[in-house]
N, C-alpha and C positions, 0 to 999 in steps of 0.2 A: 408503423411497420416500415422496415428499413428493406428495400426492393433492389437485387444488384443482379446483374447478365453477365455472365463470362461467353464469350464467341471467339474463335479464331474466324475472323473475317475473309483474309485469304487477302490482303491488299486492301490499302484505302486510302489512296495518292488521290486518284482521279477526282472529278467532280459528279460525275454519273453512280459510284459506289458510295460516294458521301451523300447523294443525294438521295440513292435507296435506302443507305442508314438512318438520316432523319425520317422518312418515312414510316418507316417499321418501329421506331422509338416511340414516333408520337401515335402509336395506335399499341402499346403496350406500356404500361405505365412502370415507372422505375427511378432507381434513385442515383443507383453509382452502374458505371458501362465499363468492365477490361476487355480490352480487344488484342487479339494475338497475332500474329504475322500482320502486321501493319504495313508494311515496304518502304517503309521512313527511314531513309537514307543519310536526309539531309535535315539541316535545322529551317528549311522555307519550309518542308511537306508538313513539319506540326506547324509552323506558324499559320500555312493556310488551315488546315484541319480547324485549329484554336477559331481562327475567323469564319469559320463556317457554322460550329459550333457556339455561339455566345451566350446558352443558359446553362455553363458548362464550367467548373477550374479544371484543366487538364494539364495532368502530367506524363511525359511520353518519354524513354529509351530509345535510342535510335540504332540501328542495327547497323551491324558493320557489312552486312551482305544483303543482297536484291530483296531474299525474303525474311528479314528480320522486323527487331520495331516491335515493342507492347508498349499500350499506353490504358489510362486509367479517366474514365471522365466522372465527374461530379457535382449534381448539384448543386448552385450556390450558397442555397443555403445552409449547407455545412460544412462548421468549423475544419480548415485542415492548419493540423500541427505540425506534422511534418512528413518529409518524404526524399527517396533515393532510389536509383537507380544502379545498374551494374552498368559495363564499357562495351559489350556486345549488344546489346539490344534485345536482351532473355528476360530481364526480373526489373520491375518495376513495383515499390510499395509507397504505400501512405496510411497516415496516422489521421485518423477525422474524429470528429468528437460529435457524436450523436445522445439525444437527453443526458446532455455534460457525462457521456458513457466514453473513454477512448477504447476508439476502434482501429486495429490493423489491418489492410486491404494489400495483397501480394498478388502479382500477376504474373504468370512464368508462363515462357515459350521453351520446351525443353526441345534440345537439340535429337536431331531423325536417329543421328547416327551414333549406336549404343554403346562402344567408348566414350565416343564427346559427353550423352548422355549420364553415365555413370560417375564420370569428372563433374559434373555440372552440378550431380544432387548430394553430392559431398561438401560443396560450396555453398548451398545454397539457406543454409542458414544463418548465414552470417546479414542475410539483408533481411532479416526479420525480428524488428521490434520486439521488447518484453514485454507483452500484455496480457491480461485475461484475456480481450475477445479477439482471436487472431480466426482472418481467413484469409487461404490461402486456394486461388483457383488459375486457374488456366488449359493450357493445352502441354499436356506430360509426355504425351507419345510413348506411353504405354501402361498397359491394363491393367487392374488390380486381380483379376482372374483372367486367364487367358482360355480358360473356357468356358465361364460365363459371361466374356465381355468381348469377345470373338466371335464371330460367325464362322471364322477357318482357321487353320495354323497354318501360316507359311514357313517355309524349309528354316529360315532362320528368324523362329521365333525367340520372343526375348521372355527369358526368362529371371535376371539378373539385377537388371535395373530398377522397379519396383522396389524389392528385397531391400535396395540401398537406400533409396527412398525410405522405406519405413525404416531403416536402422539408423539412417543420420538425422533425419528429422521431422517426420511423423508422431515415432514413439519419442522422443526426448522433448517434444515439446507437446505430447499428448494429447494429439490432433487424431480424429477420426474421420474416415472418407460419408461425407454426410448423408449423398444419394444412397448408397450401397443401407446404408444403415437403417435409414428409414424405409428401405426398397428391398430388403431383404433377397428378394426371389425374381425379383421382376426383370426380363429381360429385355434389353432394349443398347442402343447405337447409338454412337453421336456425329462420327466419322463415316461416310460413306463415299470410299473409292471406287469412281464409274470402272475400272481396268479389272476386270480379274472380279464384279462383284464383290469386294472388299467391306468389310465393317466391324468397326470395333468401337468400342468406348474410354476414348483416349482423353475427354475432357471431365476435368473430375475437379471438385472443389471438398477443400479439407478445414475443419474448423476447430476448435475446441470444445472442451465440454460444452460450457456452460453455449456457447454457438448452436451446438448440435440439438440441446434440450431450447430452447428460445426460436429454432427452423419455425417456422410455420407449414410453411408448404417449401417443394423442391420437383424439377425437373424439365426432361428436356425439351424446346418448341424449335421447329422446322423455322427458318428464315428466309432459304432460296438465294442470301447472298454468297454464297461459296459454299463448298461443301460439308461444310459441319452443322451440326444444330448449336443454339445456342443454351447453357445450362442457365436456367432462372431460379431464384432461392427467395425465399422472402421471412425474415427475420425481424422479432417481435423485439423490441428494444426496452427494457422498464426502466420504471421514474429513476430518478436520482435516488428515493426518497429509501428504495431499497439496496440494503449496504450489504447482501449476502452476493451484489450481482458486481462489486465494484473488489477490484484488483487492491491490493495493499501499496499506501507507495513507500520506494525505499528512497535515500537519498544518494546521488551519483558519490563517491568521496574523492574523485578528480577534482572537485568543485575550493576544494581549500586551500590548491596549488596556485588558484587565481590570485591575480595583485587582488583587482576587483573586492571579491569575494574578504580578501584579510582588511578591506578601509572601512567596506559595510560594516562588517564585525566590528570593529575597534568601536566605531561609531555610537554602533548598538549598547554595547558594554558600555561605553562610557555612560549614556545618559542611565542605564539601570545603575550605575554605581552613585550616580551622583543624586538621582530621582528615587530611590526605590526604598522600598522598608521591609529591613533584611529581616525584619522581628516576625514576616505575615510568610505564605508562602504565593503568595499571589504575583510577584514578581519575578517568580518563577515561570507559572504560565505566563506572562507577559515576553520571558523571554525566547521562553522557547516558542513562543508562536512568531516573534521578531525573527530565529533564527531560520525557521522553517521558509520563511516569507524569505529570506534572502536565498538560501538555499536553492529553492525550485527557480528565482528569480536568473541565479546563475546557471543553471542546468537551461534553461529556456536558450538564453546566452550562448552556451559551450553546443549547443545541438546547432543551431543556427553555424557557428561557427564550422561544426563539423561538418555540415551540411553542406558549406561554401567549398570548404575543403575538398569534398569528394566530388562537387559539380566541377571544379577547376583544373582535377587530374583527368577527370573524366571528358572534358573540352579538349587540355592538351591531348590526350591520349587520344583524341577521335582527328585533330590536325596533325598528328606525327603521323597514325597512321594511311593517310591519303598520301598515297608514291612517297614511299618512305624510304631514307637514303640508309646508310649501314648504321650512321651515329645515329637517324632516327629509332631505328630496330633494337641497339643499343638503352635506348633512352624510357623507347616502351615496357622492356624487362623492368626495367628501375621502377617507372610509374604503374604498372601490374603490379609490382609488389608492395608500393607505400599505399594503395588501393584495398591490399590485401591484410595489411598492417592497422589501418583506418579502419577498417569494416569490424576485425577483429576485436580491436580495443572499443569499439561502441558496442559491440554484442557483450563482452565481459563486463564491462561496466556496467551493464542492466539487468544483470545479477550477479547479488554481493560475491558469492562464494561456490569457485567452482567445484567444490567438494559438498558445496552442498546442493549444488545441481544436479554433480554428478548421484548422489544419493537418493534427492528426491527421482531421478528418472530410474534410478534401479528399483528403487521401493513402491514406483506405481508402476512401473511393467510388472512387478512383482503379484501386488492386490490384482493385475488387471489378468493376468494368467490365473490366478487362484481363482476370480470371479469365475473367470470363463470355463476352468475345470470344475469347478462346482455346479455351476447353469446346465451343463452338460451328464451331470450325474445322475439317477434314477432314483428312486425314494428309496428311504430305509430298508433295506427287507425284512432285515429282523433283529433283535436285543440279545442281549444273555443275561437271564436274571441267576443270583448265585444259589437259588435254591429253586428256583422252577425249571431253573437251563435255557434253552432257546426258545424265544416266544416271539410267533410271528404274524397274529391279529391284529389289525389297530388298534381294540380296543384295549390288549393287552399291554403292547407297547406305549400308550398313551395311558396306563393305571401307573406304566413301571417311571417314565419320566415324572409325572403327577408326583409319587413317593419319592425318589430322590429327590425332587429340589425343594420337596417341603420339610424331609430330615435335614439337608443343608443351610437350610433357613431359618430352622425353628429357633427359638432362645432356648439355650443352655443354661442350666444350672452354674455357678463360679462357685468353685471355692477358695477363699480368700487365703486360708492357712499356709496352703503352698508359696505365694507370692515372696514370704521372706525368702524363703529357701531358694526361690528362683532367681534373685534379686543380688544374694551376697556374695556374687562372684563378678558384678560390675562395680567396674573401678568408679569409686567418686573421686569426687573432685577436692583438691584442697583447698585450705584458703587462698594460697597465691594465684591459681587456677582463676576461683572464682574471682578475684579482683581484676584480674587480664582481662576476662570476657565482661567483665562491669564498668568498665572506664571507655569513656567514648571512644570512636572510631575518630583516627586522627585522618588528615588529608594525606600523608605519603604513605599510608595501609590500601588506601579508595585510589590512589594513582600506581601504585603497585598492583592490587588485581586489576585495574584497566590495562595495564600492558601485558597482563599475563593471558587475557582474553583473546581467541582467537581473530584475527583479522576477516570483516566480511561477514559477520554476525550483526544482529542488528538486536540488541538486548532488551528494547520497549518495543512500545505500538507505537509510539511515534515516528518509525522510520530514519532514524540516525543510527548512522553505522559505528560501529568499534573505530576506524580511522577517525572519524570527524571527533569523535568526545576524547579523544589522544591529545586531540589535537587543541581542542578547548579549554582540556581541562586543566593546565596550568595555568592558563589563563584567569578561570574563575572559582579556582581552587582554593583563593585563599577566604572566601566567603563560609563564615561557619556553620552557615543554616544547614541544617540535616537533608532529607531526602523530600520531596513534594509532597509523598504520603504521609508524612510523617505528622501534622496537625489534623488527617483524618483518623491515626489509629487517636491518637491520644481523644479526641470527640467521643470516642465511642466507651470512654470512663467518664468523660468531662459533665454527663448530668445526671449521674448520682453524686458527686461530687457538689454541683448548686445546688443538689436538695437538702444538702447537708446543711449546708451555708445558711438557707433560706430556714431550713426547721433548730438550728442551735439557736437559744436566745441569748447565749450568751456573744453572737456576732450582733453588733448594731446595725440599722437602717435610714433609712430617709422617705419622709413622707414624701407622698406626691401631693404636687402644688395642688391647693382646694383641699385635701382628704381632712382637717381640720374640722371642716364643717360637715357635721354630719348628716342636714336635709341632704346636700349635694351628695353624699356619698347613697343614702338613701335613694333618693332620685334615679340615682344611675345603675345600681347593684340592684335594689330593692331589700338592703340590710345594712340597718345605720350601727351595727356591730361590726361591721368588718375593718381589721386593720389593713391598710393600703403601703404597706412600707417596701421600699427597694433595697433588698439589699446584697446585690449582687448585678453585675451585667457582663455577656462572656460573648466570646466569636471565637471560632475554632479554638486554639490553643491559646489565648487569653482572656485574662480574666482582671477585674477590675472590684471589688471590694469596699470598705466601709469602716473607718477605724477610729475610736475618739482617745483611745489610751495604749498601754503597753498589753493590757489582759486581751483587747480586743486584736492587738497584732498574734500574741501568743496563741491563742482559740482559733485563728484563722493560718497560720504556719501547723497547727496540730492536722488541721484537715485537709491540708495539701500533703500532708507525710503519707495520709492513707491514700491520696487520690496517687502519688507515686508507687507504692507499691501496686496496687492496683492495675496501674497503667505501663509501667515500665519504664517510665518517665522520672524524670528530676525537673523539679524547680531550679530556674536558674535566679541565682541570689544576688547576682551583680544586674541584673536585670529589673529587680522587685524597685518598688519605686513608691514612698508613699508623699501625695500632693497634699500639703497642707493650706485648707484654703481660710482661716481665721484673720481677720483680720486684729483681734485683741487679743488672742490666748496666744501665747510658742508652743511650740508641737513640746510635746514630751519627748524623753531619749531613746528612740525608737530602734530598733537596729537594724532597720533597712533606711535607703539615702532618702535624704527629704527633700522633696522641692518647694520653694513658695513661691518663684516667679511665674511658672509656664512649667506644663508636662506635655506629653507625649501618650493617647492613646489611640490605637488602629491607627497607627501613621496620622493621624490628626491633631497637629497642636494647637493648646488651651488656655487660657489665662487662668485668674481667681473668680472672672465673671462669666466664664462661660464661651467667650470672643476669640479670634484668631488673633494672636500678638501681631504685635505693629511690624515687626521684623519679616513675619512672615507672608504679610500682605507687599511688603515690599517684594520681598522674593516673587512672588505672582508677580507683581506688575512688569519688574524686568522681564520675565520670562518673558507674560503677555508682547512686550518693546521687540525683545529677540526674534521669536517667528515672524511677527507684520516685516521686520525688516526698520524698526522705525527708532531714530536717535534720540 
């Protein structure tokens, strides 16, 4: 159970309110603490806070005015991956990793005054990660109903700023206010202004779906240190083990503009080209699991980077502006907007395509209004049936659905006759047609639709974008192995095909060593009748065979003819390879190549006895020499 407090504290410089704070922590149990109006002006007030605090990682914003300052405290032991701030001391988040879960934590202090306010929540998506589990809490200064989360309306109620809130990034990032939700009806404060009797519910925490469905519990407890309550939430976190609760990952595609990134690659590539066997598709996964590994490797890299980046503008930016001269006020505009620039380019990188942002947030505001107009609707009242008319009993309506969708479902009679007649007005194909679409797929057909694909799509599960494989793919383009699926479709012909093999007699076999004697076969079966002969051995898309003459190649070429029709597949005949392992007879005039020194099967090469050739024990051992490092 993952246990988190959001409070606007009202200051916490001193050592008398930090020491009520630990107080009230260690008699309420929890895991992550954002605290709002901090009054951290300076970089000593977190440093002490930090050394007050040491079962704590704390990250803090420091405000550029008396009451500014959120900061975020956290447990040791959890994972943080990353984290940033804004230049005023408003929005502070972090990326932590709970049961290997990443989580986003945002802490905002919105500004009193409802211009500043309304600028503020326009902006404020830009410093929130792309993840499934985003929370987003703090102190908003103002209400999501202002007559349910009000006690009074003052003369210059806001009515505005909320609205803006939910339209820049509530609904686009499909966040729901989690108390209201679970709370329905319940009224209650978190703000209490002693002047004027004042109260409202101005602290509000917002999460995502799957956030909202995972809450445990929620709500707000009195503290006494300043005049807010603190909002407490407690959130159920599941294993690893469940992959309906974990995010998709994409991969950054800035990541290829790296030197870095292009040495790893070469790297990569090379030893698959010089190590691998193109004939398997296993190399495949091999590589792509190589590419992935760099990838995230570089992205870890480029965040970190960007990270330094925005702590660095964000230090200048907090020393120009203390008594700043006109170059300095000059200098600040600059560094507000390469700030602006920075923030930008990390939120669009962390999803592919803003068109298909933009779609998915139209098309779930979309379901999420049709849900809510539906939930809101009353039951059927009544049917029109075409020969009874309007019928408006249950049990009527519930006969009349029954009958429609069992006519809609039932099996129909066909009648085949028609079929021609429906049939002779589509164009066939001719021969030259069908030869076009019967000749493999060349590589500048498969590098033409990659450039014709839109940018920012991500075409597999694997998480590799249309950029990256652009970018690859001349690179490993000239490799002629097909597609990764492609030794599973053909599997799925490939054993009717050995049954074939196995029931022709006219294909030869080979005993197994012992089956000669027939106690032993007896012994072991318990039927000294049974022939034990091998005569076939196969893995995905190869296969391996048995041949003493020209009839027996002929009989086993006949049965691959059907296994290609069948499958869709071709034998390839530059490929076919038959080992002759005699050491007194010569092979007959076979028409596939003959080896008699050493073959090649499943990337394993063979001698006549069965042994790894001498050549290729050498190749190990150099390898072996290469990694130790040893001459």
């Amino acid at each position: 159970m993952l246990r988190i407090i959001s409070y606007n504290i009202r200051g916490i410089t001193t050592c008398k309110k930090q020491q009520l704070l630990k107080i009230w922590l260690n008699q309420n149990p929890h895991d992550i603490v954002m605290l709002q109006e901090t009054h951290m002006t300076k970089f000593f007030h977190l440093e002490n806070f930090k050394n007050s605090f040491l079962d704590y990682n704390i990250r803090g914003a420091l405000g550029t005015w008396a009451a500014g300052g959120v900061l975020i405290m956290i447990k040791k032991k959890y994972n943080m991956i990353d984290y940033g701030s804004d230049t005023n001391g408003r929005i502070i988040y972090i990326k932590i990793e709970c049961n290997h879960v990443p989580i986003v934590l945002v802490n905002v202090y919105a500004p009193a005054q409802i211009t500043e306010r309304c600028s503020f929540f326009k902006e404020l998506f830009l410093y929130i990660p792309s993840t499934k589990w985003i929370i987003i809490g703090g102190d908003f200064n103002c209400t999501p109903n202002n007559h349910q989360d009000r006690n009074k309306l003052g003369a210059q109620t806001d009515n505005l700023s909320y609205r803006i809130l939910l339209k820049e990034v509530i609904n686009p990032l499909l966040l729901t206010e989690i108390f209201r939700r679970k709370q329905p009806r319940k009224m209650i404060y978190s703000y209490h202004a002693s002047a004027g009797n004042y109260h409202s519910r101005i602290d509000l925490v917002f999460g995502s779906d799957i956030i909202y469905k995972n809450t445990h519990d929620i709500g707000y407890v009195p503290v006494g240190i300043s005049d807010h309550d603190a909002l407490v939430l407690s959130i159920k976190i599941p294993p690893l083990t469940d992959k309906n609760m974990h995010r998709r990952w994409i991969c950054n595609p800035n990541v290829i503009k790296r030197k870095s990134f292009l040495e790893k690659f070469h790297r990569v590539w090379n030893i698959i080209i010089n190590t691998a066997d193109f004939n398997t598709t296993e190399w495949w996964k091999d590589f792509k699991t190589s590419l992935i590994m760099i990838i995230q490797q570089e992205e870890k890299e480029l965040n970190r980077e960007t990270r330094r980046e925005l702590d660095g503008l964000s230090k200048e930016y907090r020393f120009r502006a203390t008594n700043p001269s006109n170059d300095d006020l000059a200098q600040l505009e600059i560094i507000r907007q390469k700030l602006h620039d920075a923030l930008t380019e990390k939120f669009v990188n962390s999803i592919p395509s803003q068109d298909d942002r933009d779609f998915k947030c139209l098309s779930n505001l979309a379901k999420v209004r049709l849900a809510h107009g539906k939930a809101n609707q009353s039951r059927i009242a009544y049917l029109t049936h075409p020969s009874k008319g309007r019928v408006e009993t249950d049990n009527g309506m519930m006969e009349i659905c029954c009958n429609f969708y069992q006519d809609l479902y039932n099996v129909k009679p066909i009648d085949t006759y028609y079929w021609s007649e429906l049939f002779e007005d589509i164009t066939t194909l001719n021969q030259n047609d069908i030869d076009l679409l019967d000749r493999d797929i060349t590589t500048d057909e498969c590098y033409e639709a990659l450039k014709a694909m839109q940018l920012g799509r991500v075409p597999g599960d694997d998480g590799l974008t249309i950029e990256l494989w652009r970018f690859i793919f001349p690179i490993i383009g000239g490799i002629r192995q097909g597609c990764s699926l492609s030794g599973y479709l053909y599997v799925m012909c490939l054993e009717p095909l050995l049954n074939l093999i196995r029931k022709n007699p006219k294909i030869p076999g080979v005993l197994v060593p012992g089956s000669q004697y027939r106690s032993l076969v007896n012994t072991i079966l318990h039927n000294d009748e049974t022939n034990i002969v091998i005569k076939t051995l196969a893995y995905a898309d190869d296969v391996c065979t048995f041949v003493f003459n020209i009839n027996d190649e002929f009989e086993t070429y006949e049965l691959f003819k059907k296994y290609s029709y069948a499958s869709g597949g071709k034998t390839n005949d530059t490929k076919t390879v038959i080992f002759w392992i005699s050491d007194c007879l010569d092979p007959p005039p076979f028409n596939a190549k003959i080896e008699r020194e050493k073959c090649t099967f499943l990337g394993i090469p063979m001698d006549t006895q069965g042994q790894l050739p001498h050549e290729e024990i050498d190749k190990m051992q150099i390898g072996i020499f290469v990694i130790i490092n040893v001459n």
